[in-house]
MARZA-883576 format. One record per residue (C-alpha): residue in three letters; x, y, z. Coordinates in Angstrom, 3 decimals. Example, Ala and Ser with C-alpha at 12.3 -4.5 7.8 and 13.67 -1.06 7.14 Angstrom:
BEGIN
R; ALA; 12.300; -4.500; 7.800
R; SER; 13.670; -1.060; 7.140
This chain:
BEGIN
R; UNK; -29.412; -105.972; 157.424
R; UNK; -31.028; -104.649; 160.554
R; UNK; -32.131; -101.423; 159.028
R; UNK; -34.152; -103.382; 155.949
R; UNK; -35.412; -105.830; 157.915
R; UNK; -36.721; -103.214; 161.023
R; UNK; -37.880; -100.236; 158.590
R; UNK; -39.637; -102.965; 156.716
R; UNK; -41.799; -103.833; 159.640
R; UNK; -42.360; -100.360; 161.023
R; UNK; -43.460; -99.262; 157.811
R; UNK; -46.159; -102.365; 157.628
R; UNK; -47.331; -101.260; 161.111
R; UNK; -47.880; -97.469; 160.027
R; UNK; -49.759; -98.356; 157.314
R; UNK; -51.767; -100.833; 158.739
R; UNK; -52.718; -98.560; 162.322
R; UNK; -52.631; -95.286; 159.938
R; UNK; -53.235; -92.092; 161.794
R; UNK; -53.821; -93.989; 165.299
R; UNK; -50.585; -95.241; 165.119
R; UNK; -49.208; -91.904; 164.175
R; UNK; -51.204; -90.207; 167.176
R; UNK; -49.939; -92.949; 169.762
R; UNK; -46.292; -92.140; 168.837
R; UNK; -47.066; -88.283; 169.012
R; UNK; -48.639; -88.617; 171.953
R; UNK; -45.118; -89.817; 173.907
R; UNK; -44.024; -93.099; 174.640
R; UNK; -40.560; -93.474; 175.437
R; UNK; -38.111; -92.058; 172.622
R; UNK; -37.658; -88.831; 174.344
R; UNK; -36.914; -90.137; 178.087
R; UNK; -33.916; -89.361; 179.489
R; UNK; -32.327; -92.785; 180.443
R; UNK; -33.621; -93.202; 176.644
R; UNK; -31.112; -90.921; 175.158
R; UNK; -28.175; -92.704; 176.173
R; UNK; -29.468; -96.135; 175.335
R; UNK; -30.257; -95.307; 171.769
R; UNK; -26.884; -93.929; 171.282
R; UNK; -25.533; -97.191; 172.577
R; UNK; -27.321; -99.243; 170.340
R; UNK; -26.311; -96.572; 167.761
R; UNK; -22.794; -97.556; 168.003
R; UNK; -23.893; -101.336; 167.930
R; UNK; -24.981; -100.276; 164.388
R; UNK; -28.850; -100.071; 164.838
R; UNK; -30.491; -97.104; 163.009
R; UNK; -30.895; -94.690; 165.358
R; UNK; -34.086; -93.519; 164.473
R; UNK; -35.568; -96.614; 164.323
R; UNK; -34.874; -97.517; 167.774
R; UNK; -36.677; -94.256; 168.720
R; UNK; -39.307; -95.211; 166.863
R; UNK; -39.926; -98.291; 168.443
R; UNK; -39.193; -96.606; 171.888
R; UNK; -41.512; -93.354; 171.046
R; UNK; -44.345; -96.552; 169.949
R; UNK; -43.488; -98.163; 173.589
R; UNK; -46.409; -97.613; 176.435
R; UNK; -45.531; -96.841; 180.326
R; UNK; -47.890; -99.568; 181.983
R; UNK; -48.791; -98.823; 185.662
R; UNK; -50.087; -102.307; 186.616
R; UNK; -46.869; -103.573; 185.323
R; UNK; -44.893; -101.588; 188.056
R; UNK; -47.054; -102.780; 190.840
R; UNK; -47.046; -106.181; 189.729
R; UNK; -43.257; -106.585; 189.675
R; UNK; -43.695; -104.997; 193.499
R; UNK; -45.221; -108.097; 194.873
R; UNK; -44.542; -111.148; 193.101
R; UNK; -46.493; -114.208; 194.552
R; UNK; -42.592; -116.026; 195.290
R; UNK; -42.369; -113.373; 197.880
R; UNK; -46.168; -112.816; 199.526
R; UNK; -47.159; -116.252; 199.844
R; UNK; -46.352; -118.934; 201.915
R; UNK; -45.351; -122.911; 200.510
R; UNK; -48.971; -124.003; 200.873
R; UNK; -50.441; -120.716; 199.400
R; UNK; -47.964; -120.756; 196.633
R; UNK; -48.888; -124.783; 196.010
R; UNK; -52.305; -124.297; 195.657
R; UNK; -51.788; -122.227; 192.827
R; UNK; -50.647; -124.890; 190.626
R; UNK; -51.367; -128.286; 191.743
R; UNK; -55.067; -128.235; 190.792
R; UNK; -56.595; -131.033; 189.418
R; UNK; -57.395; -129.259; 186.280
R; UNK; -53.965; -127.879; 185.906
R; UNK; -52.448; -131.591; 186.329
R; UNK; -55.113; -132.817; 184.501
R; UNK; -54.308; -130.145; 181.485
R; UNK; -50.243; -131.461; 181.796
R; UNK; -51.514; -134.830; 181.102
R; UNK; -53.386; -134.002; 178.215
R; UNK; -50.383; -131.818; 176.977
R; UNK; -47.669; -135.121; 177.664
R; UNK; -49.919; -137.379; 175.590
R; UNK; -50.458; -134.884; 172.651
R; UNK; -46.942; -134.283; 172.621
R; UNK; -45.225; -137.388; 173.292
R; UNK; -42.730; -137.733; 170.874
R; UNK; -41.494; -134.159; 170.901
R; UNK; -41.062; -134.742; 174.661
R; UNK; -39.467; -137.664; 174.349
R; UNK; -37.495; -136.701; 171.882
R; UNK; -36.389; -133.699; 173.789
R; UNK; -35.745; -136.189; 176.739
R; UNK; -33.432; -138.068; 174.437
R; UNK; -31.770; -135.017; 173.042
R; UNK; -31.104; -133.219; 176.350
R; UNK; -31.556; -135.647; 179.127
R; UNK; -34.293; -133.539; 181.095
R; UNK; -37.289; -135.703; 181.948
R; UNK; -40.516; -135.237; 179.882
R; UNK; -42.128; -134.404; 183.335
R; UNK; -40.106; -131.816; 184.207
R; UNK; -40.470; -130.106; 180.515
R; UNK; -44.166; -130.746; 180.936
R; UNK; -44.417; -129.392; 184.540
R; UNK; -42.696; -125.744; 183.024
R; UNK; -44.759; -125.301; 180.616
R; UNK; -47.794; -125.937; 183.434
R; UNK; -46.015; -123.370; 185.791
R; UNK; -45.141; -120.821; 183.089
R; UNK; -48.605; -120.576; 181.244
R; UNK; -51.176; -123.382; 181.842
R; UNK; -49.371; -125.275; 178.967
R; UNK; -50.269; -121.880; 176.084
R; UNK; -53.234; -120.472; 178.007
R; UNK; -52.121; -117.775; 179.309
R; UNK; -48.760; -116.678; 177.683
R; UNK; -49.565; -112.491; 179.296
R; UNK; -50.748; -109.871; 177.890
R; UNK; -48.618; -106.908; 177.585
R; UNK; -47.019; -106.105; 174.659
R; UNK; -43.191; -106.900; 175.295
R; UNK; -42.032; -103.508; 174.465
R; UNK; -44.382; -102.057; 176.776
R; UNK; -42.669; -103.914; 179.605
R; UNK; -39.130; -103.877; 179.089
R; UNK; -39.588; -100.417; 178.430
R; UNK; -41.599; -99.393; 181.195
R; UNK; -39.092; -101.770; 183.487
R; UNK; -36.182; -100.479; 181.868
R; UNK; -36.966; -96.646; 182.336
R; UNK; -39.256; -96.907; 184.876
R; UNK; -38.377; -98.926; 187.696
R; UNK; -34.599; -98.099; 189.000
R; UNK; -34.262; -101.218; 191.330
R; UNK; -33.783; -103.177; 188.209
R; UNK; -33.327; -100.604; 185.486
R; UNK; -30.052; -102.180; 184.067
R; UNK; -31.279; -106.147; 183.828
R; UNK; -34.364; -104.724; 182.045
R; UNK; -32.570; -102.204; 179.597
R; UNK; -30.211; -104.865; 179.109
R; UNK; -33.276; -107.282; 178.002
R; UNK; -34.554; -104.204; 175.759
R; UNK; -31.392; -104.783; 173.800
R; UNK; -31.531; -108.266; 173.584
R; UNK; -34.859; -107.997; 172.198
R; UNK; -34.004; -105.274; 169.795
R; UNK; -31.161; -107.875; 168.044
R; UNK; -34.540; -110.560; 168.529
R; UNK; -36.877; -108.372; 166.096
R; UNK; -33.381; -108.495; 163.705
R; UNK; -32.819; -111.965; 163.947
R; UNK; -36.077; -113.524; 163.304
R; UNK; -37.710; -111.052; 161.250
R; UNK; -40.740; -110.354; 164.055
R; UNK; -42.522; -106.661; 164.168
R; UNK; -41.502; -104.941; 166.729
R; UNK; -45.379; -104.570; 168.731
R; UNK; -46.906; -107.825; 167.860
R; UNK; -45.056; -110.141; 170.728
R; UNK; -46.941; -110.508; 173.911
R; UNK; -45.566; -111.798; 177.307
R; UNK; -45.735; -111.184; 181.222
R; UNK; -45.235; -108.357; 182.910
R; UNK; -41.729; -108.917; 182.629
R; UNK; -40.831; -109.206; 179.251
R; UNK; -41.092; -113.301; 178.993
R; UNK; -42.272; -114.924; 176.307
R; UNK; -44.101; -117.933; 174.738
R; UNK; -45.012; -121.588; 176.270
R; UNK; -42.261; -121.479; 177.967
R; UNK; -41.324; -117.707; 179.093
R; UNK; -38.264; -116.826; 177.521
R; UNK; -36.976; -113.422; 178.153
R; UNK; -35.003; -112.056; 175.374
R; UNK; -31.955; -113.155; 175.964
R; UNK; -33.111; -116.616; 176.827
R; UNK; -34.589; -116.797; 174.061
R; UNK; -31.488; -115.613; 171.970
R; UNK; -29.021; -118.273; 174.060
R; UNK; -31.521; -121.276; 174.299
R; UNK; -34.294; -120.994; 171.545
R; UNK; -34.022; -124.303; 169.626
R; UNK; -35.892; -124.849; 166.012
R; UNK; -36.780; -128.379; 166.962
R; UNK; -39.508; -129.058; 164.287
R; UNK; -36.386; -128.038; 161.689
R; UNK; -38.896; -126.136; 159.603
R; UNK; -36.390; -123.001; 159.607
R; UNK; -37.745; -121.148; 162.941
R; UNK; -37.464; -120.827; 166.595
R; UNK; -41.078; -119.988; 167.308
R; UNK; -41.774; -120.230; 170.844
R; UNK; -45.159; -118.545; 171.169
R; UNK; -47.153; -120.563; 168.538
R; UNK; -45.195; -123.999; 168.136
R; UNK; -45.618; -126.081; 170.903
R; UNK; -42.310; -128.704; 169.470
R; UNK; -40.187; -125.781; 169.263
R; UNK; -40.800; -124.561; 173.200
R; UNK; -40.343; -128.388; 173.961
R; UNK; -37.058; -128.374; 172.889
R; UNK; -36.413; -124.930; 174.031
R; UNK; -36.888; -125.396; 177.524
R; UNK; -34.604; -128.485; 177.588
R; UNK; -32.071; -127.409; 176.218
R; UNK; -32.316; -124.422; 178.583
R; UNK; -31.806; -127.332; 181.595
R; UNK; -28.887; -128.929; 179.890
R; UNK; -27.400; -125.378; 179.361
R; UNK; -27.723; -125.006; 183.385
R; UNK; -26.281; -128.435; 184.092
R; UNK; -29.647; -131.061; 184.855
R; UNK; -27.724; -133.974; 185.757
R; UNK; -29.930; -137.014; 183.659
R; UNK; -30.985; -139.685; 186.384
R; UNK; -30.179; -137.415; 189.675
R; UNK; -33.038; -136.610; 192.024
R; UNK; -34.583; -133.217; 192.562
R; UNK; -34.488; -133.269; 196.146
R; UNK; -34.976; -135.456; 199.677
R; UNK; -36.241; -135.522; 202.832
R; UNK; -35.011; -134.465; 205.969
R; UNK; -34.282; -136.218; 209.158
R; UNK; -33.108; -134.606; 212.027
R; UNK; -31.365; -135.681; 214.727
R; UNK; -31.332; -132.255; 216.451
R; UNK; -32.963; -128.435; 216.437
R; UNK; -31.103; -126.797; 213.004
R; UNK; -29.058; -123.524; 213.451
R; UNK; -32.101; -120.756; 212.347
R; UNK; -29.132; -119.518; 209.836
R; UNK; -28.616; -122.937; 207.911
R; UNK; -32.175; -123.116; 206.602
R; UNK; -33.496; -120.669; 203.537
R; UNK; -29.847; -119.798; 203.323
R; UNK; -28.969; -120.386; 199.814
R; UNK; -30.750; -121.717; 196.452
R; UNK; -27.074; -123.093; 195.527
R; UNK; -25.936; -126.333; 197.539
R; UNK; -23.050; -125.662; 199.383
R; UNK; -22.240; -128.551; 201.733
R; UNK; -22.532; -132.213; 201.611
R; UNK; -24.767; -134.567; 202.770
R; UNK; -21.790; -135.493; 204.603
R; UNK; -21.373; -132.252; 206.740
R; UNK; -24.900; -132.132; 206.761
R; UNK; -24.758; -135.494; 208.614
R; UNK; -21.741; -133.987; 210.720
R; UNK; -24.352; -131.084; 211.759
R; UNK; -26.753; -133.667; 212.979
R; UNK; -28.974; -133.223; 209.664
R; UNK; -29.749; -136.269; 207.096
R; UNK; -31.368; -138.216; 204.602
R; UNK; -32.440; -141.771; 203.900
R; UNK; -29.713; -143.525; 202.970
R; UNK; -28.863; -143.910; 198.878
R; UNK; -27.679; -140.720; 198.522
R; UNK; -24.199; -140.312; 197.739
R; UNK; -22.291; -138.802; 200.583
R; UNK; -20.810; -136.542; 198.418
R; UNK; -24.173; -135.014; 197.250
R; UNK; -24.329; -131.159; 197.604
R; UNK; -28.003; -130.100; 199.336
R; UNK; -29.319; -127.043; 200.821
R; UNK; -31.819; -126.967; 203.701
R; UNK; -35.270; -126.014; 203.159
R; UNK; -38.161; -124.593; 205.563
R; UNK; -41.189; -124.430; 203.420
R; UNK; -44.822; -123.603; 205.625
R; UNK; -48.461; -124.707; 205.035
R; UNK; -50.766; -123.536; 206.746
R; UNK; -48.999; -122.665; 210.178
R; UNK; -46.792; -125.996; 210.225
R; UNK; -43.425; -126.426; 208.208
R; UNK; -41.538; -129.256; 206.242
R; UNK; -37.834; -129.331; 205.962
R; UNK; -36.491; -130.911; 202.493
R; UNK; -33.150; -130.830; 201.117
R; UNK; -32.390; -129.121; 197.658
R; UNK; -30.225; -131.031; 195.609
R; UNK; -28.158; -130.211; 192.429
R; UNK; -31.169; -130.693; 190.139
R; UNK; -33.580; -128.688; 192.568
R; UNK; -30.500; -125.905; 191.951
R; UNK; -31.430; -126.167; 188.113
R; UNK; -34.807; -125.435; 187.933
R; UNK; -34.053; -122.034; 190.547
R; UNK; -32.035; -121.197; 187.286
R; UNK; -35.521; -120.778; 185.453
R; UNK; -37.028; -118.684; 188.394
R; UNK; -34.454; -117.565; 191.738
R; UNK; -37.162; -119.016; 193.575
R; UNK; -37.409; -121.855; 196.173
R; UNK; -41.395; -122.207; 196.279
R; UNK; -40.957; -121.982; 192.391
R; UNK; -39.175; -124.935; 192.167
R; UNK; -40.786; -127.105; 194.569
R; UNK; -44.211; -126.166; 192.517
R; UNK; -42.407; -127.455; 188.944
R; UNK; -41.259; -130.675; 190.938
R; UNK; -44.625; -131.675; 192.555
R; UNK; -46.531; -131.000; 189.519
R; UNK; -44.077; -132.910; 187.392
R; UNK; -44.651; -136.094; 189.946
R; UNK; -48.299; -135.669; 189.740
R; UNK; -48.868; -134.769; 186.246
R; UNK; -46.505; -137.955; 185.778
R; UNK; -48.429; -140.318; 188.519
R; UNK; -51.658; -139.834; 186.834
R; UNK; -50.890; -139.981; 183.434
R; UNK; -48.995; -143.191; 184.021
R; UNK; -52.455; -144.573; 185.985
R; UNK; -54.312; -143.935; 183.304
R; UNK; -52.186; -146.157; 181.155
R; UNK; -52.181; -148.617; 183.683
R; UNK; -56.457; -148.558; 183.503
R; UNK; -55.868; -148.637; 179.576
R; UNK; -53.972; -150.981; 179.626
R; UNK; -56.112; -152.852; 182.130
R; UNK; -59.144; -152.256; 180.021
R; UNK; -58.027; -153.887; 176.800
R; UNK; -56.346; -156.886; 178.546
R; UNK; -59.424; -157.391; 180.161
């Protein structure tokens, strides 16, 4: 099934890019790399044609800019209040709005179906690609290739998402060179990777396909169900503030993205919380700085979640801030609406 479906679609793109096509592939991409070898013969004996997979592979571009971009991700050079300015702009808030009213009952929906607040679904979507503006630019092959091959810190994860993405192009019937995505790999409104996409792609329009890079209902439900899959507890907060009652031990903060002890022996380490909280409530401690000073939250189970999306503490603070402002002004301008008519 793999081999009519694939051969069909290479043999569209030859004769469509003709004899620049041809030259590209001649030219070397990489089918004849040496970490190549072995993973074509793998997929061989998952019963892909062989020489289709080097086709696709010879077809596949090394991209320098994508090996100095995964070098210095912005989680990891910037600071809280750097990293916040990024994406809690008015326009950006102003765009999740727009997005939340256009799409209201897919998001509620969604929130119905999965239990994961319409703000939070929103505020991915914000994070990931300015809700469909900017869903990346390199062909997808290009990067997992050039990530799989090319950069050994991460070789395996990245070969590993080559695969998935090879059974992808069999699954939903998609040419091999026409999917775009980050410099990693990830796709659509929402960035799936491939083998998000595979586990937690949902066809939530039900008109017979899981298209996350053109159907704005179908990444909706995508990226819920991707929450509920990671265990988003419905009605639990996100995180909460700090109080302490003395100086914190310098290894208890930034330790973990996972919660580990409760606000109990948090309390028992001189460390709490306003009071509402269930004792029992895992949190980790958090030292995020703006501009030389430095706020101390605790993460809680939900905060955990969204790290599943991106390992990444300033990441998830940015999705949860957005998702209370994109919510606070959207619900004002109801409340002027509202207002307006009564009046």
């Amino acid at each position: 099934m793999f081999r009519t479906k694939i051969s069909g679609i290479l043999t569209g793109v030859v004769l469509c890019t003709g004899l620049l096509w041809g030259a590209q592939v001649a030219a070397g991409g990489y089918g004849d790399h040496p970490a190549a070898e072995q993973f074509i013969a793998d997929m061989a004996k998952e019963g892909f044609d062989e020489g289709e997979v080097r086709t696709i592979l010879d077809a596949a571009e090394r991209q320098e800019s994508i090996l100095k971009a995964i070098s210095r991700p912005a989680e990891k050079r910037l600071n809280w209040g750097e990293y916040r300015n990024i994406f809690l702009r008015d326009k950006r808030i102003d765009q999740g709005v727009a997005f939340w009213n256009e799409y209201h009952d897919a998001l509620l929906r969604a929130e119905q179906t999965y239990g994961v607040p319409a703000q939070i679904i929103v505020a991915i979507i914000g994070v990931e690609t300015r809700y469909g503006r900017n869903m990346g630019s390199y062909r997808v092959v290009d990067a997992l290739s050039t990530l799989g091959f090319d950069y050994p810190p991460r070789g395996k994860f990245f070969q590993g998402q080559l695969k998935e993405y090879l059974y992808l192009l069999r699954e939903e019937s998609v040419d091999p060179f026409s999917l775009k995505g980050s410099y990693a790999g990830a796709m659509g409104f929402g960035q799936f990777i491939p083998s998000s996409f595979r586990s937690f792609a949902v066809d939530f329009d039900g008109d017979g396909r899981k298209d996350i890079w053109s159907n704005p209902v179908d990444a909706i439900g995508s990226v819920a169900n991707y929450f509920r899959a990671h265990g988003w507890k419905t009605g639990e907060p996100v995180r909460s503030n700090v109080v302490m009652d003395q100086l914190a031990d310098e290894a208890w903060i930034n330790a973990d993205l996972k919660p580990k002890l409760t606000l109990a022996q948090w309390s028992e380490r001189g460390i709490r919380t306003h009071k509402g909280l269930p004792a029992e409530s895992n949190a980790t401690l958090m030292r995020l700085e703006t501009e030389g000073e430095f706020q101390h939250w605790f993460g809680l189970h939900n905060f955990y979640v969204i790290t599943r999306y991106n390992h990444s503490r300033l990441y998830a603070m940015a999705v949860y801030e957005l998702s209370q402002a994109v919510a606070e002004k959207r619900q004002q301008a109801l409340a002027e609406k509202t207002t307006g008519v009564a009046g």
